[in-house]
Residue frames as a rotation matrix with the C-alpha (Angstrom) as fourth column:
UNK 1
-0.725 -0.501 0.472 -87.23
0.631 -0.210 0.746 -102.31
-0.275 0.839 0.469 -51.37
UNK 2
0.055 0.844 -0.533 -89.21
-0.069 -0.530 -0.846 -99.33
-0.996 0.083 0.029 -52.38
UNK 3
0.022 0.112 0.993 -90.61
0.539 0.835 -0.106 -99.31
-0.842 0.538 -0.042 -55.33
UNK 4
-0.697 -0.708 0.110 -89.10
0.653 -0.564 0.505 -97.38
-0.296 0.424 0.856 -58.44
UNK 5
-0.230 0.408 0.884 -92.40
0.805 -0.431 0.408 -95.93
0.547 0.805 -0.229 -59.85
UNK 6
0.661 0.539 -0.523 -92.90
0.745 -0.553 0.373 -93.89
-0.088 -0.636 -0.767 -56.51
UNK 7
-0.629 -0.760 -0.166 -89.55
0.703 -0.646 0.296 -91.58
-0.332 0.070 0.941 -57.50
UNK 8
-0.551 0.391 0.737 -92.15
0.450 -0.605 0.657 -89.54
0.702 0.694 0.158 -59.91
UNK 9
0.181 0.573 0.799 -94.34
-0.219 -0.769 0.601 -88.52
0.959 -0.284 -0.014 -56.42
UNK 10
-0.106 -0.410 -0.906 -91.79
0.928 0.286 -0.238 -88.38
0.357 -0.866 0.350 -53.80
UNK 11
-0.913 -0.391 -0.121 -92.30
0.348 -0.584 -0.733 -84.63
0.216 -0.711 0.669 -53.37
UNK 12
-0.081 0.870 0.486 -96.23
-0.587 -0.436 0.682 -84.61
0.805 -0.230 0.546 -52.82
UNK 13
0.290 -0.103 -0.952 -95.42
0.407 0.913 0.025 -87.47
0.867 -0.394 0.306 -50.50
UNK 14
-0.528 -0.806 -0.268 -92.95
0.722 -0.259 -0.642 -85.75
0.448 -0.532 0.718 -48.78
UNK 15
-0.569 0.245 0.785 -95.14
-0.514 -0.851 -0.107 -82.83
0.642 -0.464 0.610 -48.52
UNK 16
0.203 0.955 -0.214 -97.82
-0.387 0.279 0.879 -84.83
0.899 -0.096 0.427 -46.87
UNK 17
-0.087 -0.446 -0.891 -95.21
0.801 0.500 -0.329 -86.92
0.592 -0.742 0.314 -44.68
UNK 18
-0.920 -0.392 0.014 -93.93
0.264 -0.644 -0.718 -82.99
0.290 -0.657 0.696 -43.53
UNK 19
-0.357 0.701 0.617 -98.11
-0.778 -0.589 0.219 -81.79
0.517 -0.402 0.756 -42.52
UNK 20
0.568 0.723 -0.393 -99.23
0.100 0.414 0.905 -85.05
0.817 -0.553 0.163 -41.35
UNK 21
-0.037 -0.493 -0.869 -95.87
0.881 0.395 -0.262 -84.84
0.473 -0.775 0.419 -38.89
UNK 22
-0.932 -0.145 0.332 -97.09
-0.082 -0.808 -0.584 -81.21
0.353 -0.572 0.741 -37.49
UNK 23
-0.253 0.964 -0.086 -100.30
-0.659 -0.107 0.745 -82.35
0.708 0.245 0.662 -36.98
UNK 24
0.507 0.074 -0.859 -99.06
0.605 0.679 0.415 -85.16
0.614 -0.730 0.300 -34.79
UNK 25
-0.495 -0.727 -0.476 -96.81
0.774 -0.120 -0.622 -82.86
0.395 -0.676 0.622 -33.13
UNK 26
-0.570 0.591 0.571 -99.19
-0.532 -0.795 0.292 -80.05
0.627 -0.137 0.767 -32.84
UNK 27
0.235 0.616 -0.752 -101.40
-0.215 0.788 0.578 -83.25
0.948 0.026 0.318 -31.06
UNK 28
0.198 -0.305 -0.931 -99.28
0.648 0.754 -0.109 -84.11
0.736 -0.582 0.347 -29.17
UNK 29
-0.730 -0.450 0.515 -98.41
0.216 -0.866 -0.451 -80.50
0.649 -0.218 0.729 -27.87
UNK 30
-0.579 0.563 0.590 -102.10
-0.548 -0.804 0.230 -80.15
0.604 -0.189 0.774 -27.00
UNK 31
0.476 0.453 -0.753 -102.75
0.086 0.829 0.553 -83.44
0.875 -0.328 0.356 -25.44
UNK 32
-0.337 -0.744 -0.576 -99.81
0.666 0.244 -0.705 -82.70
0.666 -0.621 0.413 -23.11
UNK 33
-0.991 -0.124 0.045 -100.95
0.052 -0.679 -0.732 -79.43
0.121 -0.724 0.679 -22.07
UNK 34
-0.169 0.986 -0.018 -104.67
-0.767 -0.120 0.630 -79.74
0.619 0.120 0.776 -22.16
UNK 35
0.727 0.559 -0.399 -105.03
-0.096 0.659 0.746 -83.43
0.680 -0.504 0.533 -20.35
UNK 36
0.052 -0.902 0.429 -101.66
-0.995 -0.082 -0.052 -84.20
0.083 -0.424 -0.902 -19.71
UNK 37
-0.359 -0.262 -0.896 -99.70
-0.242 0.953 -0.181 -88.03
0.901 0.152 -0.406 -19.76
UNK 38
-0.888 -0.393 0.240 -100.75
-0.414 0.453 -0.789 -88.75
0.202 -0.800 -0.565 -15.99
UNK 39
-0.752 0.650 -0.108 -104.17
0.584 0.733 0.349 -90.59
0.306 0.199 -0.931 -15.15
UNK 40
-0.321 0.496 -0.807 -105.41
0.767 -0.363 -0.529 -88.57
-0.556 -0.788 -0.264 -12.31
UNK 41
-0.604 -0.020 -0.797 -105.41
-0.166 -0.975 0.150 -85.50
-0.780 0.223 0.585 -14.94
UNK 42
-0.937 0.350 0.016 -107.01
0.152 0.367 0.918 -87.40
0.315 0.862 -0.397 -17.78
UNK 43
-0.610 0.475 -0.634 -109.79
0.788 0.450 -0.421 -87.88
0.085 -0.756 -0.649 -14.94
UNK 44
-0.515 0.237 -0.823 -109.86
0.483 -0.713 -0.508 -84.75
-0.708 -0.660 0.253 -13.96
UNK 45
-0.872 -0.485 -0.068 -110.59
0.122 -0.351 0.929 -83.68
-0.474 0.801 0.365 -17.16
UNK 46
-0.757 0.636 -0.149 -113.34
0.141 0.382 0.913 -85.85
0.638 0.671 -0.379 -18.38
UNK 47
-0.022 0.590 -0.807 -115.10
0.954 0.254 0.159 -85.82
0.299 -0.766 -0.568 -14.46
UNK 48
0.131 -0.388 0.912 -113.77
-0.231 -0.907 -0.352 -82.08
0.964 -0.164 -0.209 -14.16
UNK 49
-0.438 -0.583 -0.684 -112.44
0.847 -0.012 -0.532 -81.15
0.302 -0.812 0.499 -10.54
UNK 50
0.667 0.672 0.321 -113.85
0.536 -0.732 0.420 -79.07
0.517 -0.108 -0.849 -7.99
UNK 51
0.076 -0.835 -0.545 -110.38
0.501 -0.441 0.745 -77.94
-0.862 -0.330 0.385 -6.86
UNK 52
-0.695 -0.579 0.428 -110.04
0.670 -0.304 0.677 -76.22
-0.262 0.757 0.599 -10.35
UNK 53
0.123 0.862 -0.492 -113.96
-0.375 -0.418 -0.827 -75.48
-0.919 0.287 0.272 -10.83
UNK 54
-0.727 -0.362 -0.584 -113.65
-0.677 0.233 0.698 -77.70
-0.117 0.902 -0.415 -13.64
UNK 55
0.397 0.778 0.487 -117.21
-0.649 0.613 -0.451 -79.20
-0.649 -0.136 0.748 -14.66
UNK 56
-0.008 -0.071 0.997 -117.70
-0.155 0.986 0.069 -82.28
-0.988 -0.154 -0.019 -15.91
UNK 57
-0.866 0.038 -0.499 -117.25
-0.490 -0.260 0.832 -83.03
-0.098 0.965 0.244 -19.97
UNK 58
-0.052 0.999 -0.004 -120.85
-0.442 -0.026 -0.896 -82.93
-0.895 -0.045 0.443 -21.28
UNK 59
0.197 0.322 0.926 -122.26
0.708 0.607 -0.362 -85.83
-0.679 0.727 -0.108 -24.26
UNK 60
0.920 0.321 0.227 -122.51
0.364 -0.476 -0.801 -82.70
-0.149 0.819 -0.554 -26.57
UNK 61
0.633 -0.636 -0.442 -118.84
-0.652 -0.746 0.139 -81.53
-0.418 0.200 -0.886 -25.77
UNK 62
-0.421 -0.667 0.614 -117.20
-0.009 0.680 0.733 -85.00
-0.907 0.303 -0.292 -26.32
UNK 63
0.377 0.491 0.785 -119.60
0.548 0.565 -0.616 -85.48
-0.746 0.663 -0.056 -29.22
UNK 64
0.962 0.132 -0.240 -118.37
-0.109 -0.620 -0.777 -82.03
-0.252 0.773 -0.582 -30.69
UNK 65
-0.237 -0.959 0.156 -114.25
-0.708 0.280 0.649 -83.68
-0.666 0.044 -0.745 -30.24
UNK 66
-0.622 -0.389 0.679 -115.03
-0.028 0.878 0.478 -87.44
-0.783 0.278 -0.557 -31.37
UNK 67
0.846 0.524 0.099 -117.65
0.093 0.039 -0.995 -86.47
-0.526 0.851 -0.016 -34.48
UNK 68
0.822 -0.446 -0.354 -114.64
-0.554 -0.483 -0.678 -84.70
0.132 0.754 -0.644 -36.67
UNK 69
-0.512 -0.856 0.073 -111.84
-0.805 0.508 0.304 -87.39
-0.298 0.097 -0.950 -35.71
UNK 70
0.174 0.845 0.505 -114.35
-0.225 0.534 -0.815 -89.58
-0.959 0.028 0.283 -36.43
UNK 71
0.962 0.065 0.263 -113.83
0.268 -0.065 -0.961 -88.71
-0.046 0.996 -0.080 -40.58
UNK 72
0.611 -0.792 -0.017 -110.15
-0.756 -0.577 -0.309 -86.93
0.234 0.202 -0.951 -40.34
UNK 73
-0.041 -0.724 0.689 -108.24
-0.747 0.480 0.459 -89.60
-0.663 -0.496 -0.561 -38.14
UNK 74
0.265 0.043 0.963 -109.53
0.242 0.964 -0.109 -92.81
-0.933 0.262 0.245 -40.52
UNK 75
0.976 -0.208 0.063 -109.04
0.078 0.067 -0.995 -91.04
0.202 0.976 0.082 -44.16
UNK 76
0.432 -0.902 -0.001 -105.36
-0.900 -0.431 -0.069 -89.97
0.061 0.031 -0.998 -42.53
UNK 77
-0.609 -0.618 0.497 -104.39
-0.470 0.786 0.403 -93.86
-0.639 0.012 -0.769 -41.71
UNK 78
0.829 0.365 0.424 -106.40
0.207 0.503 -0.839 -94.93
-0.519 0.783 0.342 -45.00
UNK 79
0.735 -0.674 0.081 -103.85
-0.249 -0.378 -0.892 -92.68
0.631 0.635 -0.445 -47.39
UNK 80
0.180 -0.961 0.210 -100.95
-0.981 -0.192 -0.037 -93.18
0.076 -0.199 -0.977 -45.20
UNK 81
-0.253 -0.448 0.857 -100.67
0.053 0.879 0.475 -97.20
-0.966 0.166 -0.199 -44.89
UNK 82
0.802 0.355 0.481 -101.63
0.345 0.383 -0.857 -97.03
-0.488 0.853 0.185 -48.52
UNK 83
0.616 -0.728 -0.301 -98.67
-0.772 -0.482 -0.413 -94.59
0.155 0.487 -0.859 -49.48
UNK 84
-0.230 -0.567 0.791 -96.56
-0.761 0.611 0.217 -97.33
-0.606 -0.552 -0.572 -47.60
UNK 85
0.532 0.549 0.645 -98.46
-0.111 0.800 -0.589 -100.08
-0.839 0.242 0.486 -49.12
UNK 86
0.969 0.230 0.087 -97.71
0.087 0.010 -0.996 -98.80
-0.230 0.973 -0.010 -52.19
UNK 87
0.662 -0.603 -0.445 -94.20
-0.706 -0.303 -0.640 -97.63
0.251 0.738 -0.627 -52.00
UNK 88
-0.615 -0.703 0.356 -92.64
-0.753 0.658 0.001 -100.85
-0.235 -0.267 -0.934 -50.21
UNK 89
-0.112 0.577 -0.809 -95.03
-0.651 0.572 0.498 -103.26
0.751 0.582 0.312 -51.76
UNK 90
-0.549 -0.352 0.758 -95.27
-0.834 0.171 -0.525 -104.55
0.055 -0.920 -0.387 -47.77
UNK 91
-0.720 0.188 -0.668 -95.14
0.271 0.962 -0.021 -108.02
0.638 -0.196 -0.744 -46.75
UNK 92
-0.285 0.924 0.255 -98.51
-0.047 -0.280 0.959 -108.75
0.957 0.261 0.123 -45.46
UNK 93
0.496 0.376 -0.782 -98.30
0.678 0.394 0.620 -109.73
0.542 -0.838 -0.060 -41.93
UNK 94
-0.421 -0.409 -0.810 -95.59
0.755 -0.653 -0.062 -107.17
-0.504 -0.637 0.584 -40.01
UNK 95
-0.893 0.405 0.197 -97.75
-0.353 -0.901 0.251 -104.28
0.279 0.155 0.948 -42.16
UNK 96
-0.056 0.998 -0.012 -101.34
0.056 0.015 0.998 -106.02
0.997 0.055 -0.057 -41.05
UNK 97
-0.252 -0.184 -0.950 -99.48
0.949 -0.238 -0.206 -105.85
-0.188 -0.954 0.234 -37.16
UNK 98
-0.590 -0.469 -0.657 -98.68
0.611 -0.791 0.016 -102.67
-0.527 -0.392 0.754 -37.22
UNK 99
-0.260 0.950 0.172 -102.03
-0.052 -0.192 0.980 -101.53
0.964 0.246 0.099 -39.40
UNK 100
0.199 0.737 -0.646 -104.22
0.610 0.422 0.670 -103.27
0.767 -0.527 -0.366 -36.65
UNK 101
0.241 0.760 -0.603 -102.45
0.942 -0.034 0.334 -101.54
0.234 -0.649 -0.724 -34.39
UNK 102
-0.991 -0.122 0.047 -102.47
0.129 -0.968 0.216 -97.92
0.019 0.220 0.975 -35.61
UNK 103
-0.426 0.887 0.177 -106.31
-0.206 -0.285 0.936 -98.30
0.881 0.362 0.304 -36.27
UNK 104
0.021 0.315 -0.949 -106.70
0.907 0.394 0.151 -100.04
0.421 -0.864 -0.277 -32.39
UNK 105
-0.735 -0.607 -0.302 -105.00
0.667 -0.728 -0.159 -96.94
-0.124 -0.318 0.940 -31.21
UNK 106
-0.756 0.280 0.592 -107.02
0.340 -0.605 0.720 -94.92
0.559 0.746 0.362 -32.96
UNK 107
-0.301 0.812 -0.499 -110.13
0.066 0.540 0.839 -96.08
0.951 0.220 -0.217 -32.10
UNK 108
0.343 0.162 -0.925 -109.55
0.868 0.320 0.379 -95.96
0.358 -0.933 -0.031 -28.60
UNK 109
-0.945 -0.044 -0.324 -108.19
0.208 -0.846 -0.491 -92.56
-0.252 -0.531 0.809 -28.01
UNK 110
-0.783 0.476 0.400 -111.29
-0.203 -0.803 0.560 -91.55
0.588 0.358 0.726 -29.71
UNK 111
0.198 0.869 -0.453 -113.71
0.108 0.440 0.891 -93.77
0.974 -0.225 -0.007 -27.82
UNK 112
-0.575 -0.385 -0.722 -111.85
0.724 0.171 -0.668 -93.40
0.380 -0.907 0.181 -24.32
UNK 113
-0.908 -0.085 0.410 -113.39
-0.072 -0.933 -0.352 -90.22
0.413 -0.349 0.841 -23.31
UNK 114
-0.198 0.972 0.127 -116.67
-0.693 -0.231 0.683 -91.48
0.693 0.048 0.719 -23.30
UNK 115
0.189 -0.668 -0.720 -115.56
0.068 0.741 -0.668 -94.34
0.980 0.077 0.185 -21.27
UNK 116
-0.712 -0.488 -0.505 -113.98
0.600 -0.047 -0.799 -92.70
0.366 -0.872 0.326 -18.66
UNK 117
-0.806 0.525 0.273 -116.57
-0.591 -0.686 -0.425 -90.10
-0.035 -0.504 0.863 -18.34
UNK 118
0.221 0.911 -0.348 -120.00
-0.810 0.370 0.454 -92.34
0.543 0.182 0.820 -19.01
UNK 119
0.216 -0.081 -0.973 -118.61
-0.003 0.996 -0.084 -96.07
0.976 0.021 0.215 -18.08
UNK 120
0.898 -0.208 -0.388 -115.54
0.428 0.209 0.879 -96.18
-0.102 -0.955 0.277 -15.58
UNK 121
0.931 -0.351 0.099 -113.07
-0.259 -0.828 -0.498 -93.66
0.257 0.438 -0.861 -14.91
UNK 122
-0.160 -0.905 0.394 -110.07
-0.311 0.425 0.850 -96.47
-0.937 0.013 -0.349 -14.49
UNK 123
0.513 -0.176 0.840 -109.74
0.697 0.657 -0.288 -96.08
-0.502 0.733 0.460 -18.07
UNK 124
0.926 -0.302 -0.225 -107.62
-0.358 -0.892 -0.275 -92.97
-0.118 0.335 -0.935 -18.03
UNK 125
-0.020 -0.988 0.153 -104.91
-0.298 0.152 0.942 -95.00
-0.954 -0.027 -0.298 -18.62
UNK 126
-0.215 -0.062 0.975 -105.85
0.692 0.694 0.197 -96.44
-0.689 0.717 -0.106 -21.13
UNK 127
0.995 -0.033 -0.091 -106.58
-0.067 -0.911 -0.406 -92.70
-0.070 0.410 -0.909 -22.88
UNK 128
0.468 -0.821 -0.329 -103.14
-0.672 -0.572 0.471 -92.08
-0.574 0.001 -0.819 -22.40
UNK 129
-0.495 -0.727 0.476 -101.66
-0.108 0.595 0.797 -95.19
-0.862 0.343 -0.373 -23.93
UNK 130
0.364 0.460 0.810 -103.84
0.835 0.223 -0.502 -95.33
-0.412 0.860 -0.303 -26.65
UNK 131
0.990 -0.095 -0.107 -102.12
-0.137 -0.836 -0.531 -91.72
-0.039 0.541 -0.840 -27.78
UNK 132
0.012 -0.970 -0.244 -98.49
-0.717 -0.178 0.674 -92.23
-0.697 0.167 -0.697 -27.00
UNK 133
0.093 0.031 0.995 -99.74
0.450 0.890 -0.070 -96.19
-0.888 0.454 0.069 -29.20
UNK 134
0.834 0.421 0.356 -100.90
0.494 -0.285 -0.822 -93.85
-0.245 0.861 -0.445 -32.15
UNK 135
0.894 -0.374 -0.248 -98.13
-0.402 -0.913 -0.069 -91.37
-0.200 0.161 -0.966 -31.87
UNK 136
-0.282 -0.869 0.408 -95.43
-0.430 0.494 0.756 -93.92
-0.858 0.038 -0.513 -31.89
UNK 137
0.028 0.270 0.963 -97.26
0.764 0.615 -0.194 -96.21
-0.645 0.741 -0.189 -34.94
UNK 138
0.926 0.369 -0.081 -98.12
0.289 -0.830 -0.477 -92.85
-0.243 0.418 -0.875 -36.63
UNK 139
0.514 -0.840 -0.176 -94.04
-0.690 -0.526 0.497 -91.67
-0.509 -0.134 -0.850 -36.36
UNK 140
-0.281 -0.622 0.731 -93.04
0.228 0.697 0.680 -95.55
-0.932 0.358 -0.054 -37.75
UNK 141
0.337 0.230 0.913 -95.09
0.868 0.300 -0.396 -95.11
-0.365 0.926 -0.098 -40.72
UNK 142
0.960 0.002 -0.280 -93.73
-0.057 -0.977 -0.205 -91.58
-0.274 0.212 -0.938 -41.50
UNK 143
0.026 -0.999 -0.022 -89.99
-0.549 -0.033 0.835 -92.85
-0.836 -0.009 -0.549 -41.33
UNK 144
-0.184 -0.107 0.977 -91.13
0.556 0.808 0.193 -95.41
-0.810 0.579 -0.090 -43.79
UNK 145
0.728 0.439 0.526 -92.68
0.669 -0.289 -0.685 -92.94
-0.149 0.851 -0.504 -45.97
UNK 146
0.428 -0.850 -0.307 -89.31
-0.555 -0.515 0.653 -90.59
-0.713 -0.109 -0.692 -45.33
UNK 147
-0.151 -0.811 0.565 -87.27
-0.175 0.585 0.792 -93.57
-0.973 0.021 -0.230 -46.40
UNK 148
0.169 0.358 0.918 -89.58
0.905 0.313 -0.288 -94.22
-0.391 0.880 -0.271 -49.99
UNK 149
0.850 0.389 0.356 -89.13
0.526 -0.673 -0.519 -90.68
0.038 0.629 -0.777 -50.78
UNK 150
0.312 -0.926 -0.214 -85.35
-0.397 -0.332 0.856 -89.78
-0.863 -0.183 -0.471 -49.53
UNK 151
0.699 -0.296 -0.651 -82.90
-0.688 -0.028 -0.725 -89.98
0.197 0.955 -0.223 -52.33
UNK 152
0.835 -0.435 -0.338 -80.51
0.430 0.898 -0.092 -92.95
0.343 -0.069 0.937 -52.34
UNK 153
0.465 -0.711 -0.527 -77.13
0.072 -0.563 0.823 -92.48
-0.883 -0.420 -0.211 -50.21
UNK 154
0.202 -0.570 -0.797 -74.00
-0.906 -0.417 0.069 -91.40
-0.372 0.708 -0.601 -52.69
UNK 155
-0.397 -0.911 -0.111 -72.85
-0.911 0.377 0.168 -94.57
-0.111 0.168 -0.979 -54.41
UNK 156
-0.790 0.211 0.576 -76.04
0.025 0.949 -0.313 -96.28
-0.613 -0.233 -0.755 -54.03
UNK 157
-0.862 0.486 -0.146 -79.06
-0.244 -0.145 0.959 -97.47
0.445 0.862 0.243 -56.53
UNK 158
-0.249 0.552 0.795 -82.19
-0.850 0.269 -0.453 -98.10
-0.464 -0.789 0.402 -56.03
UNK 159
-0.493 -0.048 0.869 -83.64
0.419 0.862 0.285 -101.25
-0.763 0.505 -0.405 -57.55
UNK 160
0.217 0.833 0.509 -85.24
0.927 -0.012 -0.376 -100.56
-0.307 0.553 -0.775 -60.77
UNK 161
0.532 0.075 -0.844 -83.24
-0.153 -0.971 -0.183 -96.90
-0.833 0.227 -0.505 -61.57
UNK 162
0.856 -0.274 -0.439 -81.71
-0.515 -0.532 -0.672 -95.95
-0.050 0.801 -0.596 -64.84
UNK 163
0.133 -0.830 -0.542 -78.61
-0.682 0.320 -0.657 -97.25
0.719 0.457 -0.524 -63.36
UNK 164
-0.125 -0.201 0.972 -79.35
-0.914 0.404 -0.034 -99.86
-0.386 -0.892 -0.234 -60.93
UNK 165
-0.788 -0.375 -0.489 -78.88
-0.602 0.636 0.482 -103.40
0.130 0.675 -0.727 -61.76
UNK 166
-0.658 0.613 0.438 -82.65
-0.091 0.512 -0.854 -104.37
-0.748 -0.602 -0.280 -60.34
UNK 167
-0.898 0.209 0.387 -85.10
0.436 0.541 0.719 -105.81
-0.059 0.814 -0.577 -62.24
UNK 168
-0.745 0.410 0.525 -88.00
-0.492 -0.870 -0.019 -103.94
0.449 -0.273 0.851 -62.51
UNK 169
-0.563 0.580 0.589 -91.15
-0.554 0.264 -0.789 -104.40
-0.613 -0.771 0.173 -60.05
UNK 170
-0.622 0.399 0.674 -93.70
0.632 0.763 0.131 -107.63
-0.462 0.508 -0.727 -61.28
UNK 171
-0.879 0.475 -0.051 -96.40
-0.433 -0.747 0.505 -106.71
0.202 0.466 0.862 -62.97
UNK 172
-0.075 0.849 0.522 -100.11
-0.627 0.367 -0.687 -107.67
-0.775 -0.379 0.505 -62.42
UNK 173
-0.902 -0.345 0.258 -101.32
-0.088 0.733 0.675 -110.68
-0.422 0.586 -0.692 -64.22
UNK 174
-0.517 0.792 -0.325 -103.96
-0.800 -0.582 -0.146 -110.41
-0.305 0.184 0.934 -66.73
UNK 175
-0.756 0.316 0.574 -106.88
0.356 0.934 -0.046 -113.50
-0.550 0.169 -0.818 -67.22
């Protein structure tokens, strides 16, 4: 049930829903053509390839990728499970799944690189699944935030409107 007071900022929502979802597609555009979904290429990447002349990524180039996702990627899933939070007042376990593992996701794409290039480089799989993890969590919470800000179908109320027969949302209790 979403909750009525979010009707009043369904279309800064919306905007946000519509940049954060070119931003994942724009992501995803350049992950595809830049590493690419297969392991061996992820490799190649991070180890570079002397069939390409592709050196090796260097501490200062990963550092200059994983510093700025570093701040951008956590404030974007701070505000977005909060917009959620807020507009479906979400039951605490199947949103602290599916939190945990948008921020796992996270976390790992950003840390993989170093990983595969510093550690061991049988963790280019795990690069790759840690993005399609994010991109797929990242796409649920966007339908949810679609769904809190879409207008009700023809014939239907929401709880808590003008003319819907819901009661309105609790209120906090004061001590």
């Amino acid at each position: 049930m979403v909750d009525p007071r979010v009707a009043r900022f369904s279309a800064p929502i919306a905007a946000f829903s519509a940049m954060v979802a070119l931003v994942m597609t724009t992501g995803a555009v350049l992950f595809a053509r830049k590493i690419g979904f297969d392991g061996g290429h992820v490799k190649a990447f991070y180890l570079g390839s002397e069939a390409t002349f592709a050196p090796p990524r260097s501490l200062a180039g990963l550092l200059e990728v994983a510093v700025p996702h570093l701040l951008a990627v956590p404030l974007l899933l701070f505000v977005t499970l909060h917009l959620v939070a807020f507009a479906f007042g979400a039951r605490r376990r199947p949103f602290a799944l599916l939190a945990g593992i948008t921020w796992g996701c996270a976390a790992v794409g950003i840390g993989a690189g170093f990983l595969i290039r510093f550690a061991w480089p049988g963790l280019a799989p795990l690069k790759v699944a840690a993005f399609v993890g994010l991109q797929a969590t990242m796409l649920a919470w966007l339908l949810l935030l679609a769904a809190a800000v879409l207008p009700p179908a023809r014939g239907e109320s929401r709880s808590g409107d003008l003319t819907g027969s819901g009661a309105a949302p609790p209120r906090a209790a004061r001590y």
